[in-house]
Every structure is written in C-alpha cells, then in structure tokens.
C-alpha positions as CSV (number, residue, x, y, z in Angstrom):
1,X,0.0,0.0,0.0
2,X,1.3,3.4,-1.1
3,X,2.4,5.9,1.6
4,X,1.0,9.2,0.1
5,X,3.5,12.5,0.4
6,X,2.1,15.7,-0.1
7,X,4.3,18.4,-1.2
8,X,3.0,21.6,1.0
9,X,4.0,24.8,1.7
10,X,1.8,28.2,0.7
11,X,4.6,30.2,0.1
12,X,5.7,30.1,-3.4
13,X,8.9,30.2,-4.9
14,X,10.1,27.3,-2.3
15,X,10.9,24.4,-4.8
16,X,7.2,22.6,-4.0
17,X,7.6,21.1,-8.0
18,X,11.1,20.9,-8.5
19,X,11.1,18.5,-5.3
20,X,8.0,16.6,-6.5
21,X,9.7,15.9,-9.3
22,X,13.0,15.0,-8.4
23,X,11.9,12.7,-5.5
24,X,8.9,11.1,-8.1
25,X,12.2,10.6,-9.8
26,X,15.2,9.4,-7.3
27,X,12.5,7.4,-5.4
28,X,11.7,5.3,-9.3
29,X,15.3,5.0,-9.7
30,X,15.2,2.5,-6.4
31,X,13.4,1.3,-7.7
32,X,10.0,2.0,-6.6
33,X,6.7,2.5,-7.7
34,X,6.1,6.1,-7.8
35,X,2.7,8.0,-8.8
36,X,3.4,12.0,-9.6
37,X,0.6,13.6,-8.8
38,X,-0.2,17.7,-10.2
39,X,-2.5,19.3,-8.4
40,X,-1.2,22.4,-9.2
41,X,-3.2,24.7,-11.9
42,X,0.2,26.1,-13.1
43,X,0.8,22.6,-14.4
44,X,4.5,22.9,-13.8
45,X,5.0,19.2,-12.7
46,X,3.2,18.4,-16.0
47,X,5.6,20.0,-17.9
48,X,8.6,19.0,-16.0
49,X,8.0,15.5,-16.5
50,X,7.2,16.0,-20.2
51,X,4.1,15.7,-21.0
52,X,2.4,18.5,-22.6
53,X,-0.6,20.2,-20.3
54,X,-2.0,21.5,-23.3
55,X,-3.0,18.2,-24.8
56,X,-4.1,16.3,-22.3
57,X,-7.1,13.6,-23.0
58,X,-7.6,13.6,-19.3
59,X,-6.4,14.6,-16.0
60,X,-6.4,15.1,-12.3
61,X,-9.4,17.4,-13.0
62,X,-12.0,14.7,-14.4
63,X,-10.9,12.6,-11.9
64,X,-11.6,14.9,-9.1
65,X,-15.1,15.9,-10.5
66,X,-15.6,11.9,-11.3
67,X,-15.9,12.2,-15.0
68,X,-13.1,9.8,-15.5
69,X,-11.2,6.7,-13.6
70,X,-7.6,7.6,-12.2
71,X,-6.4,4.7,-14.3
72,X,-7.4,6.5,-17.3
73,X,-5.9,9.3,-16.7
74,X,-2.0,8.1,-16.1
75,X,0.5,8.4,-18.1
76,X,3.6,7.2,-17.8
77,X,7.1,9.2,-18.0
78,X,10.3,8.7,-19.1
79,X,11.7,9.0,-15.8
80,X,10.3,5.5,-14.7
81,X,7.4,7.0,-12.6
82,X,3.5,7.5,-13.5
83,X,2.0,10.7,-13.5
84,X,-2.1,11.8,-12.8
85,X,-1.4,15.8,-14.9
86,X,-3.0,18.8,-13.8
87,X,-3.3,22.0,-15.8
88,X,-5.2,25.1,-15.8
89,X,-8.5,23.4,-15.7
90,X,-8.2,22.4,-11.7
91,X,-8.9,26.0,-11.2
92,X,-13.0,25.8,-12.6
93,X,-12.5,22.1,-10.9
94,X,-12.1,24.0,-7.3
95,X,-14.9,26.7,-8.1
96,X,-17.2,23.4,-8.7
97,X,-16.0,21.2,-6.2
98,X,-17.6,24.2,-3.8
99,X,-20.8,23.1,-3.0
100,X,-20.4,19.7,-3.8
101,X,-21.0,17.5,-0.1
102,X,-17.8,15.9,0.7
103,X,-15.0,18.0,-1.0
104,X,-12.1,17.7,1.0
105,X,-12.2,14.0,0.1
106,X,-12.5,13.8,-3.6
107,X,-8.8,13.2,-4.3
108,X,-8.4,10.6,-0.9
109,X,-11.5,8.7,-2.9
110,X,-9.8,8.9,-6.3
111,X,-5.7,7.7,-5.3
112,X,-8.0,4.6,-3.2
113,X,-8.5,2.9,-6.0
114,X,-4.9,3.0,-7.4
115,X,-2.9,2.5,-4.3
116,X,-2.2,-0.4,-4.2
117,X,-0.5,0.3,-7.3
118,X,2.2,1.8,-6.1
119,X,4.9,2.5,-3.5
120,X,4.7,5.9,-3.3
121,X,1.8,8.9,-4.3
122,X,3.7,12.2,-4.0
123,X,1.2,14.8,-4.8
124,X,2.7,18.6,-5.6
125,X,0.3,20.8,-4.2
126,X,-0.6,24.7,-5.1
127,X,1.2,27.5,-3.3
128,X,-1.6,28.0,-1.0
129,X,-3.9,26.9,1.6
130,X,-7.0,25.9,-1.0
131,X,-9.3,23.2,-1.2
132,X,-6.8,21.8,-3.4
133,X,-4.6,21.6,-1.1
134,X,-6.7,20.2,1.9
135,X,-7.4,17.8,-0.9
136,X,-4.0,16.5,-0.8
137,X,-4.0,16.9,3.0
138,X,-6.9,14.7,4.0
139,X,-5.2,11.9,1.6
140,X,-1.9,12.1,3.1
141,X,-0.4,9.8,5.2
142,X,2.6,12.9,5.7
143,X,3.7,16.3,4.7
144,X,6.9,17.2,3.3
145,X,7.6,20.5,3.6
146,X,10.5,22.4,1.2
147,X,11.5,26.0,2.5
148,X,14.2,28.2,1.8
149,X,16.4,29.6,5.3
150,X,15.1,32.8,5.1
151,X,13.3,35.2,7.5
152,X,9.8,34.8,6.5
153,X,10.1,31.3,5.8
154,X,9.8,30.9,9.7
155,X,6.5,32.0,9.7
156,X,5.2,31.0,6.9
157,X,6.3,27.6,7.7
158,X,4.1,28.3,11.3
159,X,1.5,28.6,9.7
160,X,1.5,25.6,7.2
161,X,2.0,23.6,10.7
162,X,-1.1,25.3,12.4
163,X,-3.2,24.5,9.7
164,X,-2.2,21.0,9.7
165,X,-2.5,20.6,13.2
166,X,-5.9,21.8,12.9
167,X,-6.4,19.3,9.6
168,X,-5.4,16.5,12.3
169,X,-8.6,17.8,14.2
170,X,-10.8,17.7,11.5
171,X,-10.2,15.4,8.9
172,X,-6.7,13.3,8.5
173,X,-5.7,12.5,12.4
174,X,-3.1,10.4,11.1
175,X,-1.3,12.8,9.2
176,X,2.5,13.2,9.9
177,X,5.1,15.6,8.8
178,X,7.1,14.0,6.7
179,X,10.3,16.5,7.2
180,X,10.9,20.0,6.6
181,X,13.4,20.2,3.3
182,X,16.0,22.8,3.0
183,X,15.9,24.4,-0.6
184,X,17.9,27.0,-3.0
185,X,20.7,26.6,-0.4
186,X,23.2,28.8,-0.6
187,X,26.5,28.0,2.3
188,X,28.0,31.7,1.4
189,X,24.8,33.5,2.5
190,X,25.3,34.0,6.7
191,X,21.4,34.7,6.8
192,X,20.4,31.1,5.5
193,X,22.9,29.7,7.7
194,X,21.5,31.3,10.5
195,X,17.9,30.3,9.6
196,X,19.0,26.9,8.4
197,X,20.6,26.4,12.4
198,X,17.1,27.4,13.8
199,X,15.5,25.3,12.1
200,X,17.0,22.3,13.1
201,X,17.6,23.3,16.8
202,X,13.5,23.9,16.7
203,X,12.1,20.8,14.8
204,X,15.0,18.2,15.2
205,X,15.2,15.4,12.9
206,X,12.1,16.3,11.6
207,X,14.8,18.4,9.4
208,X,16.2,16.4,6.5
209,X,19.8,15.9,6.7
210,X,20.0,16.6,2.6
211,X,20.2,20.0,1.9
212,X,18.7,21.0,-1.9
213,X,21.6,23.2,-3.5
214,X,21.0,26.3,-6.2
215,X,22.2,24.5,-9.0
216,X,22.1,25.5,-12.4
217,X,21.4,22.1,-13.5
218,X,18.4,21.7,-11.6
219,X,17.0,25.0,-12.7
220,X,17.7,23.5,-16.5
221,X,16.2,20.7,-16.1
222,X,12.5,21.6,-16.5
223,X,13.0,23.1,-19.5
224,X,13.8,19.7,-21.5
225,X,11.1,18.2,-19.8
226,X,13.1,16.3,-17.5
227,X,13.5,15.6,-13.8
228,X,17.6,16.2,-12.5
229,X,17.9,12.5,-12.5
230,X,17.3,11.9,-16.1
231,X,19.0,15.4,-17.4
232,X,22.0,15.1,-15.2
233,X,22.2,12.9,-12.2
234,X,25.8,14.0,-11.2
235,X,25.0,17.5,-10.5
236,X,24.5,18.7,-6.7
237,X,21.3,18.8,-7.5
238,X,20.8,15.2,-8.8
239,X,22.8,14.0,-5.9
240,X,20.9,15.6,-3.6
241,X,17.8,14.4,-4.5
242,X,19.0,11.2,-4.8
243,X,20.4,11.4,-0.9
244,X,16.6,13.0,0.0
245,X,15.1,9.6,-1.4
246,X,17.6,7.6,0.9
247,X,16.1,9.9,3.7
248,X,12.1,9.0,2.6
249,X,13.3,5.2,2.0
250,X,14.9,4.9,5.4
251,X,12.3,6.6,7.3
252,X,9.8,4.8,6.0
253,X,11.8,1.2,6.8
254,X,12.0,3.0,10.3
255,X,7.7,3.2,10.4
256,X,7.3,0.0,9.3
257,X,10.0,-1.9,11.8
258,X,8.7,0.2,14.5
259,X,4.6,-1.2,13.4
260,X,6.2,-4.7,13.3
261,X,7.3,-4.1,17.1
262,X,4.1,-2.8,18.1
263,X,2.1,-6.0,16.1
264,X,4.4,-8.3,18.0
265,X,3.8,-6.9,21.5
C-alpha cells in the first residue's frame, strides 16, 4: 500500500515542484513505484515531466469531479514513474468542487483505487492553503515541507503547521510531517545559515539531513522536460535528491519496523 507524500507549503517560490519531481524521480530509480501527482493549476510538474498540459485527454481534474477513472488518466514518463497531470482546468475544478458534499475528500477517494499500485503517491500541491490543497492533506499519510532559510520562511512555515494541526482535528488525524526540506541553499549567504541552524535546533530530525543546492542544473532541467535524474544525475542537485530519497526510504523502513514491534507486542 502506497504511503502518500504531499508536497506543501503556501509560500511560493520554495521548490514545491522541482522537489515533486525529483523525489517522483530518485525514489523510481530505487526502484520504486512512484505516482506524480499535479495538483497544481500552473501545471509545472506536468511539464517538468514532459508531457504536454496542453494536450491532455484527461487529468487530475475529471478525476476529481468523477468524470473519468484515475487509471485513465495516467501516463507514464520517461523517468520511470507515473504521473495523474494537472493544468489550468483544476482551477473551474475547485470553483465546482464548492458546494459539492464531501469536498475535502475527492482526491483521498480517487488515489484509493490506485494504491495499491504503487509504493509511493507524491502529490505537488498549489502554493496556497486551497481546497486543493486540503485535498492532498486529507489523503496524506505525511507532509513534506521544502522552505528556503530565510526570515519569512519561519512564519510562513508556522502557519502551514497550524493548519495542519488543525487538519489532524478535523479530517486526517493520522497525518505526519514527513520533514521539513532545505531548498535553493546557498553556504555563502550567513542569513540562511543562521535560519537553516534554527530550524533544526526547533524541529530536530524532523529536518532532512540533505540540503537542496542552487544548481544550475536543476534549474535546467525543467526546460527539457526532464526531472535532475534523467538530465544530469551528477550535479549537486541530482545527488541531492538522490540522498533526499535515501532519507524517505529509510524513514519509512524505520515506520514499518517500529509497526512490526508494536504488532508483535
């Protein structure tokens, strides 16, 4: 059964995409099953992973709004993961979705019936707190949440964790934080240093060890319609995505030996 990572922060600019991609990406190269999921109307993760959001015959919006099967919507990338597109169209999908009885859980129902499909559903979410994005929060199992080490960041990232907290209340109590992900790292500026050494005093190991670079690579990459691992795995910025799916992999052998305790007590 899939665990389900939602890519979340409502700040923009924080590398939401560019890590849903890249970790769709390292965590195929495992290899593991891995479903991409855009549920961003910007249809950048679309794009990235080179398929056209212009000319789609279906995607994550007929799904959500039940007017087609999540299996017929799929496509499958070169990079050796799947991928449910999004494009501009989620946007009307969201003003529909409104006032329809059970919203929050549209997506939850739709990735059901292809879990079990997979290893891993990582699902890039829009840069802000929307119904799309509760979407993706009530069918989580955890949150990962990328964040460049500067000032604002701090808050912004408080109030991403509020929200979720509140989510926990409402609607997904089993939702985790996944980690919090260090982004657009640069070791020369003294400010991100500073912010990056608060961060992990404050949340621990919820902080990833793997710190995302600015890279030209990476930045490339999208442009040819390819994650960092097919375009140029050697770069810092292939490598460290490659190290942030090591991270996912081994906390998720962690969960499941610490279940197998707790089912043998």
């Amino acid at each position: 059964m899939a665990r389900i990572i939602a890519i979340a922060n409502q700040k923009g600019g924080v590398g939401k995409t560019t890590t849903a991609v890249n970790l769709a990406a390292a965590l195929a190269r495992t290899p593991k099953r891995v479903l991409l999921v855009d549920l961003d109307p910007q249809g950048n993760a679309t794009m990235g992973s080179g398929v056209d959001k212009r000319e789609l015959e279906a995607s994550i919006t007929d799904v959500l709004l039940g007017e087609a099967a999540p299996r017929d919507a799929i496509v499958r990338c070169e990079d050796g993961y799947d991928l449910l597109p999004g494009n501009i169209d989620l946007t009307a999908a969201e003003i529909r979705l409104m006032d329809v009885a059970g919203r929050e859980g549209k997506l939850k129902q739709a990735l059901d019936a292809v879990r079990g499909d997979y290893d891993f559903v990582v699902v890039d979410c829009p840069p802000s707190l929307s119904l799309l994005t509760l979407n993706a929060l009530n069918a989580a199992d955890s949150v990962l949440v990328p964040m460049q080490c500067e000032y604002y960041a701090l808050e912004g990232l408080s109030a991403l964790l509020d929200t979720i907290d509140a989510l926990k209340g409402r609607l997904n109590p089993a939702l985790e934080i996944e980690g919090v992900l260090r982004t657009m790292f640069d070791v020369r500026n003294n400010l991100a240093n500073a912010v990056s050494a608060e961060l992990t005093n404050h949340f621990g190991d919820l902080v990833f060890r793997t710190i995302i670079p600015r890279n030209v690579r990476l930045a490339e990459a999208p442009s040819h319609g390819q994650s960092i691992i097919g375009y140029d795995r050697a770069s810092r910025g292939g490598v460290a995505y490659l190290g942030l799916a090591g991270e996912v992999l081994r906390r998720q052998r962690e969960r499941d030996q610490q279940q197998a305790k707790e089912k043998a007590a």
